[in-house]
C-alpha positions in Angstrom: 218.0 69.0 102.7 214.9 69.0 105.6 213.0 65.6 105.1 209.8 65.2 106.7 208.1 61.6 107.2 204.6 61.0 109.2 202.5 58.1 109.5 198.7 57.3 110.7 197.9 54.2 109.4 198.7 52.0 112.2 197.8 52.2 115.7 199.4 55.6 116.6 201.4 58.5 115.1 204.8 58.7 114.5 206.2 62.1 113.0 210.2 62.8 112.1 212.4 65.6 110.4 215.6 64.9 109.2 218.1 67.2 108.4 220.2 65.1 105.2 220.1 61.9 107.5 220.6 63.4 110.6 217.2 63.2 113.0 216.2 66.9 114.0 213.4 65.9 116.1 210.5 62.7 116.1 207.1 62.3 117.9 205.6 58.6 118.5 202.5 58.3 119.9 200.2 54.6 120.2 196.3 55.8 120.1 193.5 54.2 118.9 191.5 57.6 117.9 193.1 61.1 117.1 196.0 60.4 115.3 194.8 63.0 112.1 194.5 65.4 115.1 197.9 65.0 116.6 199.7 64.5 113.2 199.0 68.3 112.4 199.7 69.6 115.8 202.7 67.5 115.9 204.2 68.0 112.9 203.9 72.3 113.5 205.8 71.7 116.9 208.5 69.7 115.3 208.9 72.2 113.1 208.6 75.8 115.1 211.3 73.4 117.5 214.1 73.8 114.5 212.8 77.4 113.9 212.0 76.3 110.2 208.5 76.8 107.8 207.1 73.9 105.7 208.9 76.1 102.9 212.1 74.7 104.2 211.4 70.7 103.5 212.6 69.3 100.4 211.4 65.9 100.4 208.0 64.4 102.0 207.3 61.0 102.7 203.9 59.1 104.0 202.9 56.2 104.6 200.6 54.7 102.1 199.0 51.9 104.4 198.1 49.2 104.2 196.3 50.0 107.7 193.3 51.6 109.5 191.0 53.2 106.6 190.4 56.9 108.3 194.5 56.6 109.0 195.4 56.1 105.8 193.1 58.5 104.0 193.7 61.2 107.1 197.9 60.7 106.2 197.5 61.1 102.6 195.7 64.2 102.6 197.1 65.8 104.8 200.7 65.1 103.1 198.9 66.3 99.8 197.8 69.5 101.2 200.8 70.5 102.5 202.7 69.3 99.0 199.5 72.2 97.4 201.4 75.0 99.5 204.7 74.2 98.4 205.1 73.5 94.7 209.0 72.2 94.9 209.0 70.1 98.5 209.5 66.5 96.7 206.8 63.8 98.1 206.2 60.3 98.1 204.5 57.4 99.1 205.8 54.9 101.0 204.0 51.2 102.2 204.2 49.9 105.5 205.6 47.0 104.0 208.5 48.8 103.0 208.8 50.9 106.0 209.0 47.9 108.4 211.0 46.0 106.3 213.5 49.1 107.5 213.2 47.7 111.0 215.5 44.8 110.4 218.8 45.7 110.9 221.5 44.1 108.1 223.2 41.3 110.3 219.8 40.3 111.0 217.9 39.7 107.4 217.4 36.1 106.7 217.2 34.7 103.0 213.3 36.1 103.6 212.5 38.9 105.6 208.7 38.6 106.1 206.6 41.6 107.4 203.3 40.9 108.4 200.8 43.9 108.8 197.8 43.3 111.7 194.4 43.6 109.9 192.5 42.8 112.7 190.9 40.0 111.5 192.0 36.4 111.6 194.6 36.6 108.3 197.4 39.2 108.2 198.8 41.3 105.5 202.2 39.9 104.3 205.2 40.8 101.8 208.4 38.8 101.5 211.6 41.1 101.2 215.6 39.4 100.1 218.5 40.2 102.1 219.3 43.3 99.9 215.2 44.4 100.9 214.1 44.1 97.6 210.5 43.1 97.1 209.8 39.2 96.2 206.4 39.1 96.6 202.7 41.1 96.1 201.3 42.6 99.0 198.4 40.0 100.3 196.1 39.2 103.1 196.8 35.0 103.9 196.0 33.0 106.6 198.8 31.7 109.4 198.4 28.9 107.2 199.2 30.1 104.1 201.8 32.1 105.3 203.5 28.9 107.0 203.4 27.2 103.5 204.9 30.2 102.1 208.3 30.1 104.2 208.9 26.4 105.0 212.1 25.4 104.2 213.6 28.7 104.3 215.1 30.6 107.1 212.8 33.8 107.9 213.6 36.7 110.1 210.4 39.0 110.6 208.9 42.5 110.8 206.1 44.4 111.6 202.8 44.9 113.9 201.5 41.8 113.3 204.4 39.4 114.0 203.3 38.8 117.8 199.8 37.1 117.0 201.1 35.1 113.8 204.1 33.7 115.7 201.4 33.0 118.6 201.3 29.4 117.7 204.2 27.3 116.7 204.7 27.1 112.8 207.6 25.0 112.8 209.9 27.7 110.3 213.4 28.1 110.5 213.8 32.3 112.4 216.4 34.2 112.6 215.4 37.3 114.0 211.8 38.8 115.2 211.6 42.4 115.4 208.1 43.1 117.0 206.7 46.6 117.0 203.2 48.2 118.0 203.8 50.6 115.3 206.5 51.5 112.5 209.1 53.9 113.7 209.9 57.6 112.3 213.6 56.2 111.2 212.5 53.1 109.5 210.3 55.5 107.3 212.9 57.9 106.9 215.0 55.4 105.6 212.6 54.0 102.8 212.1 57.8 102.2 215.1 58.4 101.6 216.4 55.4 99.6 213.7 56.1 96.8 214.6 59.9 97.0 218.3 58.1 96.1 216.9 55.4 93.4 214.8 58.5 92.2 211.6 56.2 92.5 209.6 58.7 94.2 206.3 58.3 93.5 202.6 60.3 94.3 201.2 58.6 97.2 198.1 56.6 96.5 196.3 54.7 99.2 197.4 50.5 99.6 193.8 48.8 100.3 194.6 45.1 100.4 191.1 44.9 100.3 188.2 47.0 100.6 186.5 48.7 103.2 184.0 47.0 105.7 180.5 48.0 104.7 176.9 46.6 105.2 173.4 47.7 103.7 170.5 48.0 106.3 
């Protein structure tokens, strides 16, 4: 079975196609502006590069934010538009907490496994993960301080975009491993693909706002 995963909610985009769990060909790209752009064009190539249609791809998996507004609206319908033209591909959301949670590698999960999401702000989106990556905690926007409060005591290993500026200033937790990344990978989402393709969890992607968009009234 072809499995294709693509993200744009972060700050880039990162395409892959998997053929059962075998990696047929990925695109990542960092970008501030034009990721809907290059996720089409992208994802054709990848595909006219194995010499296979859309027609082919069994399963589809996108990520479901949380992240930039546009790149999480452009990723989920563009991954429902292609799931209109082909009635049996399978597709599914996935977070970004889930998807860097896949980032850790096994020897390295701690007794948490923090990943913390950049909002651009001064707080950071956060989920706490076990060993086994099962979920412990709601998806939520805290402070560094709250955040601290959260994990003292315990050790911690960490994931995700926004790792760098939390662990910026010394919060005095125990770490055991720190995997930093400007963006999640096509593997990483490929795995948390394909492990809810195998717990048959697959679900319709729907956006993950946190919290809601930035507006003001003039």
């Amino acid at each position: 079975m072809y499995t294709l995963v693509f993200d744009t909610t972060g700050s880039g985009v990162a395409i892959g196609l998997y053929k059962d769990t075998t990696c047929c060909g990925k695109m990542e790209k960092t970008e501030e502006f034009g990721q809907a752009e290059d996720l089409a064009v992208g994802v054709k190539k990848i595909l006219d590069d194995n010499r296979i249609t859309f027609g082919q791809v069994g399963l589809l998996g996108v990520c479901a934010g949380p992240g930039s507004f546009t790149g999480v609206r452009a990723g989920l319908a563009f991954a429902r538009g292609l799931a209109l033209g082909a009635p049996d591909v399978k597709l599914t959301g996935v977070s970004a907490f889930e998807a860097y949670a896949n980032m850790l590698a096994e020897k390295d999960r701690a007794y948490y496994n923090a990943v913390v999401i950049e909002t651009k702000r001064e707080d950071f989106y956060f989920q706490l993960f076990d060993a086994d990556m099962r979920k412990i905690s709601r998806p939520e926007a805290l402070s560094r301080e709250e955040i601290a409060r959260r994990l003292k005591g315990h050790q911690v290993s960490f994931a995700g975009d926004g790792v760098e500026r939390l662990l910026a200033v010394s919060l005095g937790l125990q770490i055991k491993q720190v995997e930093i990344a400007e963006m999640i990978t096509p593997d990483a989402l490929f795995q948390a693909t394909y492990q809810k393709y195998l717990q048959k969890s697959l679900d319709f992607p729907k956006p993950l706002y946190i919290r809601g968009a930035d507006t003001c009234v003039k």
